[in-house]
N, C-alpha and C positions, 0 to 999 in steps of 0.2 A: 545083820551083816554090817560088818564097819563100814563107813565112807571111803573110798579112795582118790586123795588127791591123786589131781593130776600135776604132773611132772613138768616143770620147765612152760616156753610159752613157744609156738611155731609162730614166727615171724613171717617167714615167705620160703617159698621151693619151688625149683624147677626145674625141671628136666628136657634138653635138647637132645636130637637123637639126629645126626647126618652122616652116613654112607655108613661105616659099623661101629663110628666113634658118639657116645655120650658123656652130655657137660652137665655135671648136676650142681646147684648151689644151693645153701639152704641157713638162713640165719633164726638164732634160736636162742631167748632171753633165760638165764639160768640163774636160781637165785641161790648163788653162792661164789666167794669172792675169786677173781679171775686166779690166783695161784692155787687155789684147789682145782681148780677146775682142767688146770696146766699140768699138775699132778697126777691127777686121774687118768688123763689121755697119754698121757708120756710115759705110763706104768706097763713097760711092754710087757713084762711077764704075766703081768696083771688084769689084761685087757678082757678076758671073758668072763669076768666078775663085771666089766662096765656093760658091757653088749654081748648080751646072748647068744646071739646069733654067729658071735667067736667060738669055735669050738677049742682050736689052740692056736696061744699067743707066746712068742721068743724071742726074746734079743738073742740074736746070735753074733755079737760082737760091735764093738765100739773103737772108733780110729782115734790118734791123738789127735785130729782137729774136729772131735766132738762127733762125728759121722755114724750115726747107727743102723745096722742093719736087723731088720725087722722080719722072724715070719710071721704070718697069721692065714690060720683056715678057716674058713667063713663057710657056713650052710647057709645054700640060697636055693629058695622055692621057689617055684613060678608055679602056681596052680596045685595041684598031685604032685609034681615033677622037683623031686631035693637035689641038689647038686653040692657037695665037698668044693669050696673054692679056694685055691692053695694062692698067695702073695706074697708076693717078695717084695722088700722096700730098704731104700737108701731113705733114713729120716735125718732130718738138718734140723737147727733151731735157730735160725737168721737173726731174730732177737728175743726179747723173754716174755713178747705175744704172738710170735708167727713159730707153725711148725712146716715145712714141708716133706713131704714124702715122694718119692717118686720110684715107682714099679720098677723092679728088674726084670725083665724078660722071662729071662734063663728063669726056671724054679717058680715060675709064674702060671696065673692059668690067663694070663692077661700076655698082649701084642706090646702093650705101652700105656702107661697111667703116671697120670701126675697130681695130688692134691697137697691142699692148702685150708689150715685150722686159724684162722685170726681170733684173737679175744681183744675185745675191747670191754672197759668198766664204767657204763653210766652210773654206778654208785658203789659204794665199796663193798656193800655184801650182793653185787648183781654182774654178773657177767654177761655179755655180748658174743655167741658162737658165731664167725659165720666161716662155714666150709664150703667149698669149691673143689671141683675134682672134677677132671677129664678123664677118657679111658677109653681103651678099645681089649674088648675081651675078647679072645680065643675060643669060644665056647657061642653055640647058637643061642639066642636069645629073639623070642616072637615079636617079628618086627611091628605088627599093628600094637600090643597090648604090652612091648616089652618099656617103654617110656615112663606108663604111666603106674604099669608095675616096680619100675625104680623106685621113682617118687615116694611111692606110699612106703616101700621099706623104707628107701631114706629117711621119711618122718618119722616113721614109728622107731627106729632105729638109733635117731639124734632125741625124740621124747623119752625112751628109755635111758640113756645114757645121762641125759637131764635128771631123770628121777634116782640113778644110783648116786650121781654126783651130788644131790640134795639131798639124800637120805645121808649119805656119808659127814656131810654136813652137819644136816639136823645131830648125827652120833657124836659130835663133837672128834670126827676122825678127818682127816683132810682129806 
């Protein structure tokens, strides 16, 4: 059996969880140069080729001041238990390391969510991820075990997306 590198490097994560709102953060060393890495996350059509766990991904339109609106269905497990999770998003791109997105209700399985992709480049073929993202989702979620159930998807979630992003890389593909 071949070896399989591992993807990308987990810096740190965390997940806060008060009254039905969680704040996850999670920064994550990637070694490929921060406009591939800009690329790759901003390829809305594109996005369940970066993370699996996207079942489907859509720009459904762009405003003249750059304004994109974004769906994606996302399969989330807790345990046995899969859930279909439908999002809506107004994405911004503040400047040409920050993206924000922020949940639209309507069309949402989410109350309100707001996240935030920063890249920074300690060297030029190495990027610097770190996301942040608040939320309160519409949908039950087990309050003793739902925290630290985030978390681990979050990792494994941003290590995946690390490893498409490098392997795309390694293909000499951005």
């Amino acid at each position: 059996m071949p070896a399989v590198a591992t993807a990308g490097e987990i810096l740190t994560s965390s997940v806060r969880h008060a009254d039905a709102h969680y704040d996850l953060t999670i920064t994550a060393r990637i070694d490929a140069p921060s406009d591939a890495v800009l690329h790759a996350i901003t390829d809305y059509a594109n996005l369940a080729a970066v993370n699996p766990d996207i079942e489907v991904s859509e720009l459904l339109g762009v405003t003249g001041a750059g304004v994109s609106t974004v769906r994606t269905v996302i399969r989330v497990c807790i345990l046995v238990f899969c859930k279909r999770v439908e999002r809506l998003q107004r994405v911004t791109q503040p400047d040409a390391q920050t993206i924000d997105a922020e949940i639209i209700p309507e069309g949402s399985d989410f109350r309100s969510g707001f996240a935030r992709w920063r890249l920074t480049s300690p060297t030029a073929v190495t990027t610097e991820l770190q996301f942040t993202e608040t939320f309160e989702p519409d949908f039950w979620v087990p309050p003793v075990i739902g925290p630290w159930l985030i978390q681990r998807k979050l990792v494994r979630e941003v290590t995946e997306t690390a490893g498409y992003i490098e392997a795309q890389q390694a293909a000499g593909r951005p």
